[in-house]
C-alpha positions as CSV (number, residue, x, y, z in Angstrom):
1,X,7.1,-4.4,21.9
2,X,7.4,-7.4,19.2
3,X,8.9,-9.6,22.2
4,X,6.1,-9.5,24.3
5,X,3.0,-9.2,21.7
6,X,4.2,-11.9,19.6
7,X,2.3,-14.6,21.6
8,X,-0.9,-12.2,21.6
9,X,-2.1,-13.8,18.3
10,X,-1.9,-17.3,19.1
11,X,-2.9,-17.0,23.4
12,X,-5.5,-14.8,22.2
13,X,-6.5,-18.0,20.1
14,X,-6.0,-20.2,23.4
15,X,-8.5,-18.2,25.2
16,X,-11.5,-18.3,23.0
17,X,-11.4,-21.7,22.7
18,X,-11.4,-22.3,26.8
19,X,-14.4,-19.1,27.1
20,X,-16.9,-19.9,23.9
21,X,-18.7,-22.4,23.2
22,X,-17.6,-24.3,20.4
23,X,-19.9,-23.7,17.9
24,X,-19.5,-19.2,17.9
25,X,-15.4,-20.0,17.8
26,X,-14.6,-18.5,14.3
27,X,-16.9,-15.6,14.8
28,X,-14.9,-15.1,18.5
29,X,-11.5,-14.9,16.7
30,X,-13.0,-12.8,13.5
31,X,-14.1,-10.3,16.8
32,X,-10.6,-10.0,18.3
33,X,-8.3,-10.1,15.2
34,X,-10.8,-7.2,13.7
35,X,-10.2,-5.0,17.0
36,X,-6.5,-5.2,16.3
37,X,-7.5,-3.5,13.1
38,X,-9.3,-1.1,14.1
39,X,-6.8,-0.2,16.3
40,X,-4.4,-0.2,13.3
41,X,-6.7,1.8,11.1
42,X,-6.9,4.4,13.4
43,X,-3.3,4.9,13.9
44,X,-3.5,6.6,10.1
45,X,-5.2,9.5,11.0
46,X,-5.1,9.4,15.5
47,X,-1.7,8.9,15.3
48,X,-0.7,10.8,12.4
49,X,-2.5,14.0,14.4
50,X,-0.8,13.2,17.2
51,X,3.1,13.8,15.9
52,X,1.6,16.9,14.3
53,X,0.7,18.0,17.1
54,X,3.2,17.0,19.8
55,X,5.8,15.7,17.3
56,X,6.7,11.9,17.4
57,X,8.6,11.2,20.6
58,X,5.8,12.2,22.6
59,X,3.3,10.4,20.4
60,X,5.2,7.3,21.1
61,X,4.6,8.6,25.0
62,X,1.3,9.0,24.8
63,X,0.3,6.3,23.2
64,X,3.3,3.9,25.0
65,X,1.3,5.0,28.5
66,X,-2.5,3.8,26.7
67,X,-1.0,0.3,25.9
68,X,0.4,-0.1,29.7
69,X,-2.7,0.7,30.7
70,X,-4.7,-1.7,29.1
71,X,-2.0,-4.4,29.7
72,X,-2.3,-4.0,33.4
73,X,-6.2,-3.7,33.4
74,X,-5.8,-7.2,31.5
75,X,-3.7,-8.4,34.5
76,X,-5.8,-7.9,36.8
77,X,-9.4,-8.5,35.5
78,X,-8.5,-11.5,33.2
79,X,-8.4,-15.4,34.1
80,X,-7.1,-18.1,32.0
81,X,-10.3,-20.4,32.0
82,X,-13.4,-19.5,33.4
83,X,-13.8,-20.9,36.5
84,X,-10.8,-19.3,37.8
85,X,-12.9,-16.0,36.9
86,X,-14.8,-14.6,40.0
87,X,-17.8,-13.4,37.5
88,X,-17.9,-16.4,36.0
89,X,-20.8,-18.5,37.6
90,X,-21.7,-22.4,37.1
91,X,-24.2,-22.1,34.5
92,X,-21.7,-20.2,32.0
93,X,-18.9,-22.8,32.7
94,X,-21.6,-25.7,31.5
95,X,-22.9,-22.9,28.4
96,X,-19.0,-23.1,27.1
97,X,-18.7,-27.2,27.6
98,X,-22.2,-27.9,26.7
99,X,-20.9,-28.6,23.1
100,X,-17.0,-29.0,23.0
101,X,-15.9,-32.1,21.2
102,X,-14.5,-35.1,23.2
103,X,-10.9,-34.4,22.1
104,X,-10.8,-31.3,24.0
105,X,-12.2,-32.4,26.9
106,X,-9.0,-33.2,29.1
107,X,-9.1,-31.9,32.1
108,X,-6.9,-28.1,31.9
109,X,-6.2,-29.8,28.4
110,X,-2.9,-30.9,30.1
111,X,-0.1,-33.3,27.4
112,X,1.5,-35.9,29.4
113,X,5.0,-35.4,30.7
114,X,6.2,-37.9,28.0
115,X,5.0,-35.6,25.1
116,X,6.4,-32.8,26.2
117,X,9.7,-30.7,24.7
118,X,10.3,-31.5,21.2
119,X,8.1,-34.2,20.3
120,X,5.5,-32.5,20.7
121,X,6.7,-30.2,18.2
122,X,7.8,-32.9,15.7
123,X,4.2,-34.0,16.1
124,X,2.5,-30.7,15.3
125,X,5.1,-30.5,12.3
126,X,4.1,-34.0,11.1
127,X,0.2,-33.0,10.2
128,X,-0.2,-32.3,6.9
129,X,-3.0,-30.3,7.4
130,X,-1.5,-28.1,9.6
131,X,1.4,-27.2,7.6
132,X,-0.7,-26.6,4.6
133,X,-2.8,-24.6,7.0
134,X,0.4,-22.4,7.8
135,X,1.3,-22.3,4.3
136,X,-2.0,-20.8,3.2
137,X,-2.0,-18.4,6.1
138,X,1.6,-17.3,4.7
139,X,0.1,-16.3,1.8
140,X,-3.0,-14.3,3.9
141,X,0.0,-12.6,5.9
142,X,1.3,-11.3,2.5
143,X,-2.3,-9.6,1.4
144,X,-2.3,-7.7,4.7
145,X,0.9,-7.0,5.5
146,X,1.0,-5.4,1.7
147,X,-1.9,-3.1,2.8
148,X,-0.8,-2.3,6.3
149,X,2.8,-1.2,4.8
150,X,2.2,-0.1,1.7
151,X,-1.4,1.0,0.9
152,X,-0.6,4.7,2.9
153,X,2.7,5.0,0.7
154,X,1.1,4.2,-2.6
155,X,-2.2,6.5,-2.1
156,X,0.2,9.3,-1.0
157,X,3.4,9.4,-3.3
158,X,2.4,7.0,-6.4
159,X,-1.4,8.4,-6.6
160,X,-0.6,11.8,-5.2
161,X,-3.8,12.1,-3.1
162,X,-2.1,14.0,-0.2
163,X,-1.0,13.7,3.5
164,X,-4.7,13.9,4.9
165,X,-6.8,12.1,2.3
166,X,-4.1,9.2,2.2
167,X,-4.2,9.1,6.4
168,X,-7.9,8.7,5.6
169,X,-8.3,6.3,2.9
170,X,-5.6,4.1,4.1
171,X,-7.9,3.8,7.6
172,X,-11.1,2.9,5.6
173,X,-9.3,0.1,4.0
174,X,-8.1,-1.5,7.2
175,X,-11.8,-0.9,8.9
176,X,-13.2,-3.1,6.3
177,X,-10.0,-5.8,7.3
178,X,-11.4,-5.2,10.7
179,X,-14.7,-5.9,9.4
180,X,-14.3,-8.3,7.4
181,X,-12.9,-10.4,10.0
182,X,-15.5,-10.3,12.1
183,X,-18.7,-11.3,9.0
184,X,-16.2,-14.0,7.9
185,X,-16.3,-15.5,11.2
186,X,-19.8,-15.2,12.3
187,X,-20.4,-16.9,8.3
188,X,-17.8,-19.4,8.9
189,X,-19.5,-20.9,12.0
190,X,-23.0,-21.1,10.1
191,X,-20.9,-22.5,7.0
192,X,-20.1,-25.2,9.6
193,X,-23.6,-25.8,10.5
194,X,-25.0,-26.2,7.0
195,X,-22.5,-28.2,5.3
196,X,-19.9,-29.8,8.0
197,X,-16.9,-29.5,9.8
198,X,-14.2,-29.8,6.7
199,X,-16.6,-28.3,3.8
200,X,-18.3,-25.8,6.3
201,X,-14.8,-24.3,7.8
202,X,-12.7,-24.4,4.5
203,X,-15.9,-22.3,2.3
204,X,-15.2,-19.2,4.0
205,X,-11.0,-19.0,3.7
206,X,-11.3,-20.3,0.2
207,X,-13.8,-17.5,-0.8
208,X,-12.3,-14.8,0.7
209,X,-9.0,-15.2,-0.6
210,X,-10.4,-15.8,-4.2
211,X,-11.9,-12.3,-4.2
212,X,-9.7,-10.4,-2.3
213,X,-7.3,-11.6,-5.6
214,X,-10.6,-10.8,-7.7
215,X,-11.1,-7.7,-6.1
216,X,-7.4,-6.2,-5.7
217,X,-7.5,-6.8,-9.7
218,X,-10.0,-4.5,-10.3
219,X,-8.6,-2.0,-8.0
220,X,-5.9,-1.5,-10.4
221,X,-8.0,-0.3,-13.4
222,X,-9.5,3.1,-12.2
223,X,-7.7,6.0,-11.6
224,X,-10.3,8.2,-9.4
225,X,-9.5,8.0,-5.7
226,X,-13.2,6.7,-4.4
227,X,-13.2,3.9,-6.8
228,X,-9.8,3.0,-5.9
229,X,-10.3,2.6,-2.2
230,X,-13.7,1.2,-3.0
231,X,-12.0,-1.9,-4.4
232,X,-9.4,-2.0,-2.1
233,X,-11.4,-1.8,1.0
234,X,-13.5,-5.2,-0.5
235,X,-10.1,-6.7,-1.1
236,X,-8.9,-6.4,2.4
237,X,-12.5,-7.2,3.9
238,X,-12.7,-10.4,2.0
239,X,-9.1,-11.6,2.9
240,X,-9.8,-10.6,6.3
241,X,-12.6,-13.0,6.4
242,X,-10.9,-15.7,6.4
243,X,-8.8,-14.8,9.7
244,X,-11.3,-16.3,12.0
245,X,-11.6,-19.9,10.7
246,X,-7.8,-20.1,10.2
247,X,-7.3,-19.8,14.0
248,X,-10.2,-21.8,15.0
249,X,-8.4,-24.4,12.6
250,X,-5.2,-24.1,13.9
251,X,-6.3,-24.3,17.6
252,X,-8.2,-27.1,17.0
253,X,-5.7,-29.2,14.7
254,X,-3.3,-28.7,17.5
255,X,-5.8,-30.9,20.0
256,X,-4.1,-30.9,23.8
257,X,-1.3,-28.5,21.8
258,X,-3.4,-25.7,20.2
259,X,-1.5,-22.8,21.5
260,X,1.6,-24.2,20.1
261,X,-0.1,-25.1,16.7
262,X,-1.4,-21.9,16.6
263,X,1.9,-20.0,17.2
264,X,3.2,-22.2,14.5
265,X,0.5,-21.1,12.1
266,X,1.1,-17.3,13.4
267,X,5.0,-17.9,12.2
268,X,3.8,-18.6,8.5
269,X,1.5,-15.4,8.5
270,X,4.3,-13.5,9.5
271,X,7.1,-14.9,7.5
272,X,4.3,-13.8,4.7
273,X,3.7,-11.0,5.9
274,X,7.5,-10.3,6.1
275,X,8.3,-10.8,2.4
276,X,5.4,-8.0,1.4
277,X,7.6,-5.3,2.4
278,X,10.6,-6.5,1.1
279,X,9.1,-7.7,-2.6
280,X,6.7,-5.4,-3.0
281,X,9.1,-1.9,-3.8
282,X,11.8,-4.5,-5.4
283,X,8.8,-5.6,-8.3
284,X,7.4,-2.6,-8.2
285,X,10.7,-0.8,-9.2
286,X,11.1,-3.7,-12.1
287,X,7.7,-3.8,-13.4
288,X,5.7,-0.8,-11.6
289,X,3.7,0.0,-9.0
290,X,0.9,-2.4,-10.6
291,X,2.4,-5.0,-10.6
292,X,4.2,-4.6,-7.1
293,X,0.5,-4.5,-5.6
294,X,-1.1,-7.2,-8.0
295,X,1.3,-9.7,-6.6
296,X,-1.1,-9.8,-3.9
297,X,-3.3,-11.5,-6.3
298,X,-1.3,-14.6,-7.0
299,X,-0.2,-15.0,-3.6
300,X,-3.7,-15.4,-2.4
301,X,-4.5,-17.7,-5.3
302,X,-1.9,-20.0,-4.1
303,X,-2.9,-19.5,-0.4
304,X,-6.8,-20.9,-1.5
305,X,-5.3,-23.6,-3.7
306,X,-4.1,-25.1,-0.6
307,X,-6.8,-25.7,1.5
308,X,-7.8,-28.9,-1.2
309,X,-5.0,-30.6,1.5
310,X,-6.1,-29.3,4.7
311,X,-9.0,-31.2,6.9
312,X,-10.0,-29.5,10.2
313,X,-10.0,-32.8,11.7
314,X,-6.6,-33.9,11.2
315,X,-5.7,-33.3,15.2
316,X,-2.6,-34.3,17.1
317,X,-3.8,-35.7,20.3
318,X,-0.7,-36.6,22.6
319,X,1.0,-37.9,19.3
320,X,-2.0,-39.4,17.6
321,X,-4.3,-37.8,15.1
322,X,-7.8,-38.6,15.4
């Protein structure tokens, strides 16, 4: 399953910048990176009931035989641009490249044979931007990967709230990921229209990782349930907000090569992401459970420090930046 849905992220990325218009890209991303979270959230409690009542190997069945489903209804209703897309008529096609900058303008955005293999890598590697971008997205990868691992585990055995209410609360706090995603895109593109490409795009990931450390903070202080999941639920929606500029960002610093670019900036969110699980129990078995979660905090600090280095329009163009 991680073989073949670890491109998902990044194509996903690809294909809302070749179906929307420019200007609605962030929001587009913030859409699909929240339904991935809603799907997530609902695994708490759907999923949960489902190995209680069929037991786990036929959960996995079940739910093995929805995600084949929808992978072949993808197959055969999708297109990779729109005007390979029988529903797609002439007056959509010029609606999407009414306002797309001149950079991305190359017909099928094809790279010339001699910047193809590695180079193009190397090139992608040597913007400064872009590696700061997947830096900071590391440190975003770390805040959700904490919740999505850990946030059912520490309402159920460290707060004792119980099997059910845990299923439950840990689902609210990923629906407010989900929807956080989606208002910090839709805010991002209007950021951009009031205040310009680098100051408009970088507002939004700079704010929402500021208070999803703010928030997570105060989540630590009470000790009734509802205020607990209160704060953590605004954590996780401001940090989610900032998923939909990062991969308008990345597509776009990546010019001719923004499915590449964007795969590199998916690799930093996971190799985050990946260090959440692991760190998390060691601290918190050093220091406590507070401080095992409130590691979160700093992280994201460091991830909004960054984006003083990063400028949206720092693309690699066939081995240029423009």
């Amino acid at each position: 399953m991680g073989l073949f849905t670890a491109p998902i992220y990044p194509a996903s990325a690809r294909v809302v910048s070749r179906w929307i218009p420019y200007p609605e890209r962030a929001f587009a991303n913030g859409i699909v990176n929240g339904a991935a979270l809603v799907g997530i959230a609902f695994t708490f409690v759907g999923f949960g009931a489902l190995m209680d009542w069929v037991d786990w190997p036929w959960a996995f069945v079940i739910t093995g035989g929805v995600t084949a489903f929808f992978a072949l209804l993808w197959a055969i209703y999708a297109a990779d641009r729109p005007e390979q897309h029988r529903s797609a008529n002439h007056a959509e096609q010029r609606l999407i490249e009414m306002d797309e900058p001149s950079w991305n303008r190359a017909p099928h955005h094809e790279v010339p044979a001699e910047h193809s293999g590695t180079s193009g890598w190397r090139i992608l590697l040597r913007n400064r931007s872009l590696v700061f971008l997947t830096l900071s997205y590391g440190a975003v990868g770390y805040f959700e990967y904490l919740f999505t691992f850990w946030t059912h585990y520490y309402f159920d055995e460290v707060l004792e709230m119980g099997k059910i209410e845990s299923r439950y609360y840990a689902g609210i706090v990923l629906l407010a990921e989900a929807g956080g995603m989606a208002l910090g895109g839709w805010l991002a593109d209007r950021m951009q229209k009031s205040y310009g490409y680098r100051r408009g795009r970088a507002i939004i990931p700079v704010f929402g990782m500021l208070a999803s450390a703010t928030f997570l903070g105060f989540g630590l202080i009470p000790t009734q349930p509802g205020w607990i999941v209160f704060w953590f639920a605004l954590a996780v929606g401001a940090v989610g907000m900032c998923e939909g500029p990062f991969w308008a960002t990345a597509i776009e610093l990546g010019g001719k090569r923004g499915g590449t670019a964007a795969g590199i900036c998916n690799t930093g969110g996971n190799a985050g992401g990946l260090l959440a699980p692991v760190l998390t129990p060691w601290i918190s078995d050093l220091f406590g459970w507070p401080v095992g979660i409130g590691m979160g905090s700093l992280v994201c600090l460091a991830g909004a420090i960054l984006w003083l280095w990063i400028d949206p329009a720092e693309r690699c163009d066939e081995g240029q930046n423009l």
